[in-house]
C-alpha positions, 0 to 999 in steps of 0.5 A: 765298572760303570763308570768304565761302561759309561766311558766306552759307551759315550766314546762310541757315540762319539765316534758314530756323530763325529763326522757329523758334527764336521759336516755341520761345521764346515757347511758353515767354513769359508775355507773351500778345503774344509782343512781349517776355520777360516770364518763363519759364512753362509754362502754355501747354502745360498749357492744352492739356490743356483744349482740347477741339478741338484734342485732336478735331482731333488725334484726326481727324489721328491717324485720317486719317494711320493710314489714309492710311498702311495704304491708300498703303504697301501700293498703293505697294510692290506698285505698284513689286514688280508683274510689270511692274515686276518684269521692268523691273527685271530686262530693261529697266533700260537701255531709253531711253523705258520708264525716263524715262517710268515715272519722269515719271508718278509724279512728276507729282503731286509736280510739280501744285501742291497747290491744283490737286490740291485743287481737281480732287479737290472737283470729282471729289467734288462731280460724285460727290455724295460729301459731305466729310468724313474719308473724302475726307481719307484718299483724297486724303492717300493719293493723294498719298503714294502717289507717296512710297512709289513712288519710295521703293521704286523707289529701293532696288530700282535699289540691288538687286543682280541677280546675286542674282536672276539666280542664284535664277532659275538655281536655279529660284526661282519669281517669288513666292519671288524677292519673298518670300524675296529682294527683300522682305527688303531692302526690308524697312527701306524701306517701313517708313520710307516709312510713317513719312514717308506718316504725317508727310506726312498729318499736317502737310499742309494745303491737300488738307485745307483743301478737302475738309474738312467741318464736322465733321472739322477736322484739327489744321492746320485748327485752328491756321488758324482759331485764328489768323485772329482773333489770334495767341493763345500756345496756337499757339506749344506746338502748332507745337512740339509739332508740330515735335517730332514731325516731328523724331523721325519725321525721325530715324527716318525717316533711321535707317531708311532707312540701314538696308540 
């Protein structure tokens, strides 16, 4: 039996990696169709260096994602640290409807599908006459890593313990010095690891961009897609790794960061 379960398990891993590692491949195949091996090259990757979109869709990726981050990290942990917050961590961490309810509403737009959010925002800005562009890009990247932000700080403040706090209220700790000197300090680690996934996230994402962009702010996802709708040409193969590369290491230091305690 586990022999079996260690078959199917490793078998759909495969499946999930498999394309990858074709992508990885054949960035590196001098066939253009990818169909066969046809030798080892590298000039896949130096015909980046000539593409001048995608080094302007990277830059406005790189752009939106530092924005995004700079506006959700900030509104998510003090969201999380604000008064409210505060005391329902320290008196109402048992309560039956407040925990359950608070939790629901920041998880919402984790749960609304991305083209609904996508498509109630182009409505939002279009009844505002608000004209596409970078700007509406960073709002909705922001809104939605906010949620990422809060549940990260929500989650290492559940691990807090209050006796500390407890004890610095006894000692006459104002609620500023119990933030600063105290619940900040261990959540130090954590917010700069949900900056690093706001970052990811902002960059990879795909389907808010594809609705509120306009013609002059491609992001680097926008770019792949319409590189590809008229053929599948080799240059796509070094951007996907490359773009994996990088998720790799902000997911290492993603995890390396948030075990820090």
């Amino acid at each position: 039996m586990k022999k079996c379960v260690r078959i199917i398990a490793w078998s759909v891993i495969g499946f999930c990696y498999a394309p990858i590692f074709v992508l990885l491949v054949n960035s590196f195949n001098v066939c253009r169709s990818g169909a066969e091996w046809s030798g080892f090259t590298l000039k896949w990757y130096q015909g980046l260096l000539s593409e001048e979109s995608i080094w302007e869709a990277m830059k406005n990726s790189i752009i939106i994602a530092s924005l995004s981050t700079i506006i959700s990290v900030p509104i998510g942990t003090i969201s999380a640290l604000s008064p409210c917050l505060f005391a329902y961590f320290l008196r109402f961490s048992k309560n039956k409807i407040l925990k359950p309810t608070t939790f629901f509403l920041n998880k919402m737009i984790l749960t609304v599908p991305d083209l609904q959010l996508a498509v109630g925002l182009l409505i939002f800005f279009s009844f505002l006459n608000v004209g596409l562009g970078i700007a509406t890009i960073t709002i909705s990247h922001s809104i939605f890593s906010i949620v990422y932000v809060l549940q990260s700080v929500f989650s290492r403040l559940s691990l807090i313990d209050l006796s500390m706090i407890e004890a610095a209220q006894d000692l006459g700790a104002q609620p500023k010095t119990i933030i600063t000197e105290i619940i900040f300090p261990l959540i130090r680690s954590t917010i700069i690891a949900s900056a690093i996934l706001a970052f990811t996230i902002s960059i990879d994402e795909f389907v808010l961009t594809f609705f509120l962009s306009g013609p002059t702010s491609p992001t680097l996802p926008i770019e792949i897609y319409g590189m590809i709708r008229n053929g599948f040409p080799p240059i796509v193969d070094t951007l996907a790794v490359l773009m994996l590369g990088f998720s790799l290491v902000a997911s290492w230091a993603f995890q390396k960061i948030s075990n820090d305690r």
